[in-house]
C-alpha positions in Angstrom: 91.1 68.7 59.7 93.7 70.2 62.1 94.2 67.9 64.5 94.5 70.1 67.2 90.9 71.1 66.9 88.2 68.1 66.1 85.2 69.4 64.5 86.9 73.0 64.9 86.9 73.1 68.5 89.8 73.1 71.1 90.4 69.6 72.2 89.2 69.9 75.6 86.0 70.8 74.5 85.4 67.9 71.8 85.9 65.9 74.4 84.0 67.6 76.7 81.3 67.3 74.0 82.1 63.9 73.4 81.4 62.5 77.6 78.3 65.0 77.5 77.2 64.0 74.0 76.0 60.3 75.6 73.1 62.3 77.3 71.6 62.9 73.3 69.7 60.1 75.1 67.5 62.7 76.8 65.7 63.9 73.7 66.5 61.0 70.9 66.1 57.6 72.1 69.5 55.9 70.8 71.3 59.0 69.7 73.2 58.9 73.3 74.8 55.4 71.9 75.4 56.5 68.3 76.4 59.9 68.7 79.4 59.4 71.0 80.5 56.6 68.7 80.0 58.6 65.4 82.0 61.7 67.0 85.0 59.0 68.4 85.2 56.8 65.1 85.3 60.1 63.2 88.3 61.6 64.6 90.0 59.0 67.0 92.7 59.0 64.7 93.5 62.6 65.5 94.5 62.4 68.5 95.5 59.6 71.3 93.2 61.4 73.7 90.3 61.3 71.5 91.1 57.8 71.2 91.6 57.1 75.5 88.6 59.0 75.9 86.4 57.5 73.4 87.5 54.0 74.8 86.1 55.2 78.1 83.1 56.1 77.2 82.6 53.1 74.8 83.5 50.6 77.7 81.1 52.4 80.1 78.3 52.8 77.5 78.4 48.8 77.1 78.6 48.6 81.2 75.7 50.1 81.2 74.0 48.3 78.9 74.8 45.2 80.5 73.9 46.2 83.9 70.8 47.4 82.3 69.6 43.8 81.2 70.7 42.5 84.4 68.5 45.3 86.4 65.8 44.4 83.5 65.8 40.9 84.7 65.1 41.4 88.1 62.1 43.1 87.6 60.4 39.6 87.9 61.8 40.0 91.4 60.5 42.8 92.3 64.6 45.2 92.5 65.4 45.7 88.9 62.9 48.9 88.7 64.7 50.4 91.6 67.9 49.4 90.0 67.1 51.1 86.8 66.4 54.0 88.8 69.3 54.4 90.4 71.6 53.3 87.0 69.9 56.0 85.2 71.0 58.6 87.9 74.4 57.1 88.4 74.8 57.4 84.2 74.2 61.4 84.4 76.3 61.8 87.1 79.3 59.9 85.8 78.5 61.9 82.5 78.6 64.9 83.9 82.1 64.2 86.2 83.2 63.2 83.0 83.4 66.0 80.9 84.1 68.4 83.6 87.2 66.2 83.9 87.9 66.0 80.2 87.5 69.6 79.9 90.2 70.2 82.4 92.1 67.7 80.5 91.9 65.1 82.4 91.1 60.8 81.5 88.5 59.6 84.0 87.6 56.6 83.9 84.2 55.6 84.5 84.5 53.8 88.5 82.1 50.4 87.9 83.0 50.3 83.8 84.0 46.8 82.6 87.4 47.4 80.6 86.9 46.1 77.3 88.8 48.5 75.7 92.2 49.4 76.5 
């Protein structure tokens, strides 16, 4: 594999693929989790941006997940559907801001992702 084009396309648009591949969500429940992760573990050692860039996504996947369960929670008080609501909008726009950046070649961090990967 050249390591100047993942999957035989230009960098910027693997990862451009790789921020907008988390949406997989949309049509195959789960596939937005694995399918980032698959495309990352795959060819992280390629290049250091795949790598930065997979760590992104990776720490605000499990962000999300975690705010998720806490939103899940308060159901019983009567927020967490609202919350849901407005994490599942907040997830498509940060997807979305995402891979425009990456495809412009830039690292954007995801602004309320927990840094477990650096």
């Amino acid at each position: 594999m050249n390591s100047n084009k993942p999957w035989g396309l230009e960098l910027n648009t693997f990862l451009m693929l790789l921020h907008l591949s988390q949406l997989a969500w949309i049509i195959i429940p789960g596939a937005g989790f694995v399918l980032p992760i698959i495309m990352w573990a795959t060819t992280r050692d390629h290049s250091t941006d795949i790598d930065r860039h997979g760590k992104m996504i990776f720490n605000w996947m499990l962000s999300l997940l975690i705010y998720s369960v806490v939103s899940a929670i308060l159901i019983v008080v009567g927020i967490g559907i609202l919350a849901l609501l407005v994490l599942a909008l907040i997830n498509i726009i940060f997807i979305i801001i995402g891979a425009i950046k990456a495809s412009e070649g830039a690292l954007w961090r995801y602004p309320i992702s927990i840094p477990f990967f650096k």
